[in-house]
C-alpha positions as CSV (number, residue, x, y, z in Angstrom):
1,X,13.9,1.2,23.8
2,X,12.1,-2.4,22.6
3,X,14.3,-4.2,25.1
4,X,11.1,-6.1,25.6
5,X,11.0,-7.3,22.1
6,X,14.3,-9.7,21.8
7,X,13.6,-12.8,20.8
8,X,9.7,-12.3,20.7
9,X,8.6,-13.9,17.3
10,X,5.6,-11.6,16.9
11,X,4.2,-8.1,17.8
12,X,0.6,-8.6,17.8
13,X,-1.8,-5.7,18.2
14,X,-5.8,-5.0,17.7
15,X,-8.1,-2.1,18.4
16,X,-12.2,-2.1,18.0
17,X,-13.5,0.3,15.6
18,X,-17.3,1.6,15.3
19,X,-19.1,3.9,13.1
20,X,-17.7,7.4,14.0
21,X,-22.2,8.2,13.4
22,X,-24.8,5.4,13.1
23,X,-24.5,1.7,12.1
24,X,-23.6,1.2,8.5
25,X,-20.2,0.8,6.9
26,X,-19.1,0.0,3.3
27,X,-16.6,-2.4,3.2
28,X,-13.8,-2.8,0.4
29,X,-15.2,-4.1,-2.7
30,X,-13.5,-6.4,-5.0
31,X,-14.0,-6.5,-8.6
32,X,-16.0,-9.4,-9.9
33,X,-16.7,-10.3,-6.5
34,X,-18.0,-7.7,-4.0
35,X,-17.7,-7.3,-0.7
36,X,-15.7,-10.2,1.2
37,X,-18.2,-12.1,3.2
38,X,-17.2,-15.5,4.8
39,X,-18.1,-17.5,7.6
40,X,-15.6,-18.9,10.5
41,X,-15.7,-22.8,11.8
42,X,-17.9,-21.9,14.0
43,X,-21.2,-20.4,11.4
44,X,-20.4,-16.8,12.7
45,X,-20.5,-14.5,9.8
46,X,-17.4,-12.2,9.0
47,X,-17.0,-9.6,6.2
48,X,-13.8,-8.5,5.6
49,X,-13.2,-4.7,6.1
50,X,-10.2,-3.8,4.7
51,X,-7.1,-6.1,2.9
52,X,-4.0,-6.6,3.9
53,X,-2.7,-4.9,0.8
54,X,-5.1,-1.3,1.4
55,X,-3.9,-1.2,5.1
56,X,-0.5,-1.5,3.7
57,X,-1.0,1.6,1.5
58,X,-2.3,3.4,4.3
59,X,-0.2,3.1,6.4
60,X,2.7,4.5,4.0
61,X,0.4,7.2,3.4
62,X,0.5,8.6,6.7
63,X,4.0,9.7,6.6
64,X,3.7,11.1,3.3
65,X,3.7,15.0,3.0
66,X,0.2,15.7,2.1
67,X,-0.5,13.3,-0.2
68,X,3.1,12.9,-1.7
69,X,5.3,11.8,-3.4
70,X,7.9,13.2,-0.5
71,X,8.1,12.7,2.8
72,X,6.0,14.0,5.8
73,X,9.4,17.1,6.8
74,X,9.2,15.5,10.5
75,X,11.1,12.1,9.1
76,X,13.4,14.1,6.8
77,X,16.5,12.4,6.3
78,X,14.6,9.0,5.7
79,X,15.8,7.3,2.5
80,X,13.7,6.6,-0.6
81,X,13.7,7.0,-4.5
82,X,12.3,9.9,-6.1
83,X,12.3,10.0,-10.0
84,X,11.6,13.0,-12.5
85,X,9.1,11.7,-15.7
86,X,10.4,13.7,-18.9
87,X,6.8,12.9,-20.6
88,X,6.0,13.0,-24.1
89,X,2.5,13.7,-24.9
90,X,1.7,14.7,-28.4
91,X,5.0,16.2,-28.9
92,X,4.7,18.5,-25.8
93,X,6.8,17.8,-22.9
94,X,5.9,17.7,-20.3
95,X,7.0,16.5,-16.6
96,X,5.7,14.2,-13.7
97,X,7.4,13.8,-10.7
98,X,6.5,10.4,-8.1
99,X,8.8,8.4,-5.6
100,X,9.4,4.8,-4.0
101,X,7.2,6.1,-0.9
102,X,3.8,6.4,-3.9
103,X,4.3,4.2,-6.6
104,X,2.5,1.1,-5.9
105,X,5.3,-1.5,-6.1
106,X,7.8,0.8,-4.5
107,X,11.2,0.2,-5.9
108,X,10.0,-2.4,-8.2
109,X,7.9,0.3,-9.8
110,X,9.2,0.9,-13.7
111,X,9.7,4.2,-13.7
112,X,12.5,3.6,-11.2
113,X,13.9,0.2,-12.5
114,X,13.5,1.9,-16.0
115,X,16.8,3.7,-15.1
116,X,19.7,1.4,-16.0
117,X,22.2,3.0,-13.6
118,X,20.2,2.8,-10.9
119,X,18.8,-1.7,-11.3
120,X,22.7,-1.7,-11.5
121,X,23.6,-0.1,-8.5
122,X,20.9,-1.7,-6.7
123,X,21.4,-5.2,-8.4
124,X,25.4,-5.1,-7.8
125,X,24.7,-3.9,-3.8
126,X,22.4,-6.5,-3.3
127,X,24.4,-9.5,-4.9
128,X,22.0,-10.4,-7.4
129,X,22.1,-11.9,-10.4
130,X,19.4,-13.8,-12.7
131,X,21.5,-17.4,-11.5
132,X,23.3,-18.5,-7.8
133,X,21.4,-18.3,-4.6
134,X,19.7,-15.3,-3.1
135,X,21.8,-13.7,0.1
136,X,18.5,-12.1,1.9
137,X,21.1,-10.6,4.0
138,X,22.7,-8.8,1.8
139,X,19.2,-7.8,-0.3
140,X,17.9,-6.3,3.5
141,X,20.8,-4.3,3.6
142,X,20.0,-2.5,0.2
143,X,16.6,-1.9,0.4
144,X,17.2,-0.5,3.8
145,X,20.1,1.7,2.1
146,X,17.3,2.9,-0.7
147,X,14.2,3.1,0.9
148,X,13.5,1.6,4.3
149,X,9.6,1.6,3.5
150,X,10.2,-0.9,1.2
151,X,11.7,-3.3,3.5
152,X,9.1,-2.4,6.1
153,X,5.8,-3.0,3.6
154,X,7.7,-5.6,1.5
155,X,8.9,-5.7,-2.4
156,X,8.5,-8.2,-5.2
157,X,11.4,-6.9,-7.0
158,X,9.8,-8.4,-10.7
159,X,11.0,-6.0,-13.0
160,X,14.5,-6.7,-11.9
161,X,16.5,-9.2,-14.1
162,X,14.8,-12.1,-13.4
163,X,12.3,-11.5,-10.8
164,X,13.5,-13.7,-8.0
165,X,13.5,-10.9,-5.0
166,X,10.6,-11.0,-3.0
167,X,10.3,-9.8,0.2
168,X,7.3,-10.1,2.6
169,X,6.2,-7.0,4.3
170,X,7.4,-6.5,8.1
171,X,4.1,-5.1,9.3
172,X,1.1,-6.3,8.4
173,X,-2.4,-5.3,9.3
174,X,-6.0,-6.0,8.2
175,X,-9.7,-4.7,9.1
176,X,-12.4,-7.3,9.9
177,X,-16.1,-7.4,11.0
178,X,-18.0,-9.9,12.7
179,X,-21.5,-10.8,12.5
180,X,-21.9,-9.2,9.4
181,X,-25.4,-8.3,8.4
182,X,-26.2,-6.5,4.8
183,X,-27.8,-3.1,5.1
184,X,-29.5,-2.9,1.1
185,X,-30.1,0.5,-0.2
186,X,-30.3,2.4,-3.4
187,X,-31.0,6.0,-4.6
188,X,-31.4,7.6,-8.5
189,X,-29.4,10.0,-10.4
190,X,-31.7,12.4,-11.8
191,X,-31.4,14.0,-14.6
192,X,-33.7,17.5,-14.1
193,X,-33.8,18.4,-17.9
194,X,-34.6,15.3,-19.5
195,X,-35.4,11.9,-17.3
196,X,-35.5,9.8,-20.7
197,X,-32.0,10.3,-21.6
198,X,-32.9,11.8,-25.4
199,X,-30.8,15.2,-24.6
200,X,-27.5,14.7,-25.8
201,X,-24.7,16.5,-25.4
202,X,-22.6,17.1,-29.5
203,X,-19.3,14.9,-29.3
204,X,-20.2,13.3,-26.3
205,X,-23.2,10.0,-26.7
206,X,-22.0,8.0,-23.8
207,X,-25.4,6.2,-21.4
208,X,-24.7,8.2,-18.5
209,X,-27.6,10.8,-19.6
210,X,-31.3,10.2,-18.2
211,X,-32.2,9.3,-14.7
212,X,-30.6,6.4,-13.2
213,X,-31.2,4.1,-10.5
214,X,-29.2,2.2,-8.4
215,X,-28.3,0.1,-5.5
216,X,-25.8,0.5,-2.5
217,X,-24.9,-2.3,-0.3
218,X,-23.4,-1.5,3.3
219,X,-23.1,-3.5,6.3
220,X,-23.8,-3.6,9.8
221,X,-21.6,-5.7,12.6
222,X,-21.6,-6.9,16.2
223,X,-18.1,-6.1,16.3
224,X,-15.1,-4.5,13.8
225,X,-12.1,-5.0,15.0
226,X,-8.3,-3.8,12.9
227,X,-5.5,-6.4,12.9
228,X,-1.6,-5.5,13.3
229,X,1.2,-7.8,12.8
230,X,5.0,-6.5,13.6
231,X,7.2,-9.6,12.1
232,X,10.1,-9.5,14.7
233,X,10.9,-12.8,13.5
234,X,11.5,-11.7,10.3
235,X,13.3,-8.3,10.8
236,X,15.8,-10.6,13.0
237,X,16.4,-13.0,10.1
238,X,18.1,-9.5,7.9
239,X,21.1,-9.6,10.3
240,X,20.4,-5.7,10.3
241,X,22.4,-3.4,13.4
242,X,20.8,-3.2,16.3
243,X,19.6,0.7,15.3
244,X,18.7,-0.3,12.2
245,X,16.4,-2.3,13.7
246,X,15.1,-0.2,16.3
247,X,14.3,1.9,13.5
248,X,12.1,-0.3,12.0
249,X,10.0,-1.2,14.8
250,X,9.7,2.4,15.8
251,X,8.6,3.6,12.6
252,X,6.2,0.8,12.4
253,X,4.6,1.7,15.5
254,X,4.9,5.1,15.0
255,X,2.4,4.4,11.2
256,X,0.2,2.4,13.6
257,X,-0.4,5.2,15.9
258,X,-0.7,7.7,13.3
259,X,-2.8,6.0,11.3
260,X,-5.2,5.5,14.3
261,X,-5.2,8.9,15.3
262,X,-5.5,10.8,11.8
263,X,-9.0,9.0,11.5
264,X,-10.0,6.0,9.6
265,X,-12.1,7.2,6.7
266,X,-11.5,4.1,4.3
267,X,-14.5,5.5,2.1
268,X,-16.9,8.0,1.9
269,X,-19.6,5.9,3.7
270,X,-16.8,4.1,5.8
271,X,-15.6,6.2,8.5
272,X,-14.2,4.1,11.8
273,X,-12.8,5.3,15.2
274,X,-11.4,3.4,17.5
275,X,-13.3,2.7,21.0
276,X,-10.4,2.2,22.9
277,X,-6.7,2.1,23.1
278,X,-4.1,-0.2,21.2
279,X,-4.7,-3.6,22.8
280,X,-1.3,-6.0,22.9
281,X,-2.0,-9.9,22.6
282,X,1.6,-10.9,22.5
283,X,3.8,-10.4,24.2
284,X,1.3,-9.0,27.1
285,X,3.9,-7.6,28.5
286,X,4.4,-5.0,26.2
287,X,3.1,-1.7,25.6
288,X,3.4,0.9,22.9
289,X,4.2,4.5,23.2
290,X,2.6,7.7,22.4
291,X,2.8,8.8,19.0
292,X,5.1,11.3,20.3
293,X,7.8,9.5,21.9
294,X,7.5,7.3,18.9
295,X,8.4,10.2,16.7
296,X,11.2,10.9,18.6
297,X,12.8,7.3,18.7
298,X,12.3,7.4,14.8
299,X,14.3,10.6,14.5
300,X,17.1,9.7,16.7
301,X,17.4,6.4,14.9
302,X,17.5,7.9,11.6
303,X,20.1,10.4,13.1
304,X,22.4,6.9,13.8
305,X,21.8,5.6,10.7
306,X,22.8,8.0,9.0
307,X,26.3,8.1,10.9
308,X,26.6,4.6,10.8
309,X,26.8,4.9,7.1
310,X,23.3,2.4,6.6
311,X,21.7,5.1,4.3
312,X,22.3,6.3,0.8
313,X,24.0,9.9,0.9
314,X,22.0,11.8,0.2
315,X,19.0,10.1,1.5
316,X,16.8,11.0,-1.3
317,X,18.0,8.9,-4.6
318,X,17.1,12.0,-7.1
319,X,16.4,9.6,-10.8
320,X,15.2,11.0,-13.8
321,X,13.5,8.8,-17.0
322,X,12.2,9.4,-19.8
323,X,8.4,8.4,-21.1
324,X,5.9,8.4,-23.5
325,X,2.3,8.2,-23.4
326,X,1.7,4.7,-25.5
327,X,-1.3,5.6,-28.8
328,X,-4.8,4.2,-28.1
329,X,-5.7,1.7,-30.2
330,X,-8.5,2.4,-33.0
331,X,-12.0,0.6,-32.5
332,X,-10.9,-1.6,-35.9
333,X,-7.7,-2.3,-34.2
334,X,-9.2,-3.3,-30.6
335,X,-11.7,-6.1,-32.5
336,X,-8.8,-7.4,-34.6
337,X,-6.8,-7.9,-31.3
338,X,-9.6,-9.4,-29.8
339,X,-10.1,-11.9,-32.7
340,X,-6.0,-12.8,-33.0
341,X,-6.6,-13.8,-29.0
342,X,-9.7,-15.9,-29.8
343,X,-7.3,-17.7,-32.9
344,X,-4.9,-18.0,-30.1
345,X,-7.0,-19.6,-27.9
346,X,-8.9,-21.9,-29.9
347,X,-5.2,-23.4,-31.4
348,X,-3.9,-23.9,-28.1
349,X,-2.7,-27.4,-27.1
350,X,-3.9,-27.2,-23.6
């Protein structure tokens, strides 16, 4: 089906966005900094939309089953980890259930690595050990086995042993505006039974009583255009089979077009459709399919996967752990942390 695709280093895709109503859009915000305005070579201003790492997690989402931790039913048979958290809290039990397709460093996450029998099985598939040279080969193979996702949106694998496995995500995608110009608001909280804040709730004294006002920050652009990278170069380089890696780029494609259809509502005052189709700007050549027929490659690759023996049997990895909520620390005991790091500071060397 990607015939087309052999030896071509990149898939690169782009779509324009607008406001699905008016001209204002919030962009991501990042602590400490705001939103991410820059400005090219050339002066034009740019504000950056939405990262790398948030188009990432949306486009797991969109295969999800609501909003998880199991998979949409239409790509059953699709491998991934899914653990059961025997929680402590207060001496109830309790449990919590989440997966490789939610947690947000996917099989790294701790609540998977946490079980001893599974790092093993994992470490000993993919050859690794904390010394001797990494066999990427060999790691590709395993996270496909576990959780194809994972090899798809990339894994830094630090809880395991040593920390050495890193691998860069497969499809990448950003959101980016240019001629960004700030569009200042603000607005008040009111408070309708007491504006001065006096009226205070027993047991609760927190500053969040009163009216108060604010500002808001949104943006208006010349043009918003979203960002997709397919790594073909980089999918090549895992030595996977040929329907392993037909997989891969149809399920990529398949996220793209799902996550353009199902609407972009980043945020509540964010909301983005696209004003025309999936544009390709290499190779020109190429075009992608309907969401449908990408839907149906997916499935029929899974279906030879699974033959082929490349997935765990079965595909969902069931793991269970065991976990306790850690105490809070006392007011006393956060200020005497606080003043062992200042001691630690102050006697450093360098």
């Amino acid at each position: 089906m990607f015939e087309e695709l052999k030896g071509v280093p990149r898939l690169l895709m782009h779509v324009e966005l607008k406001p699905i109503q008016g001209d204002r859009f919030q962009p991501t915000g990042f602590a400490d900094l705001g939103a991410a305005v820059y400005e090219r070579p050339d002066g034009k201003r740019m504000l950056l939309v939405e990262s790398a790492q948030s188009m990432a997690n949306r486009l797991e989402h969109v295969c999800l089953d609501g909003d998880g931790p199991d998979i949409a039913p239409e790509l059953n048979g699709l491998p991934y980890v899914r653990v059961k958290i025997n929680a402590s809290v207060d001496g109830k039990k309790t449990e919590l259930v989440t997966s490789s397709l939610v947690e947000a460093h996917r099989l790294n996450s701790p609540f998977i690595i946490a079980n001893k029998k599974f790092a093993e099985s994992f470490s000993t598939g993919a050859g690794y050990a904390s010394t001797g040279q990494i066999n990427w080969k060999r790691v590709a193979k395993t996270l496909f086995f576990h959780d194809p996702n994972s090899l798809l949106h990339g894994v830094f694998m630090a809880n395991l042993l040593d920390g050495r496995m890193r691998v860069p995500r497969v499809i990448s995608a950003f959101i980016e505006a240019e001629d960004a110009r700030e569009a200042n608001s603000g607005g008040v909280k009111n408070n309708p039974l007491d504006p001065t804040g006096r009226l205070r709730a027993e047991g609760f004294d927190k500053d969040v009583y009163g009216n108060v006002p604010y500002h808001r920050s949104e943006f208006t652009a010349g043009r918003i255009v979203a960002y997709f990278n397919l790594d073909l170069a980089l999918l090549a380089g895992y030595g996977l089979p040929d329907h392993a890696r037909q997989l891969l780029i149809a399920l990529a494609l398949y996220k793209v077009r799902r996550l353009l259809a199902a609407g972009l509502r980043l945020r509540t005052a964010c909301d983005l459709t696209p004003l025309s189709d999936l544009r390709i700007d290499a190779p020109a050549s190429f075009n992608v399919s309907d969401e449908s027929v990408l839907l149906d490659a997916v499935k029929r690759e899974i279906s030879e996967c699974s033959k082929a023996g490349d997935f765990c049997n079965p595909a969902i990895t069931e793991l269970s752990v065991d976990a306790s909520f850690k105490a809070r620390k006392s007011p006393q005991q956060k200020e005497g942390a606080a003043n062992d790091d200042q001691s630690d500071d102050d006697s450093a060397g360098d």
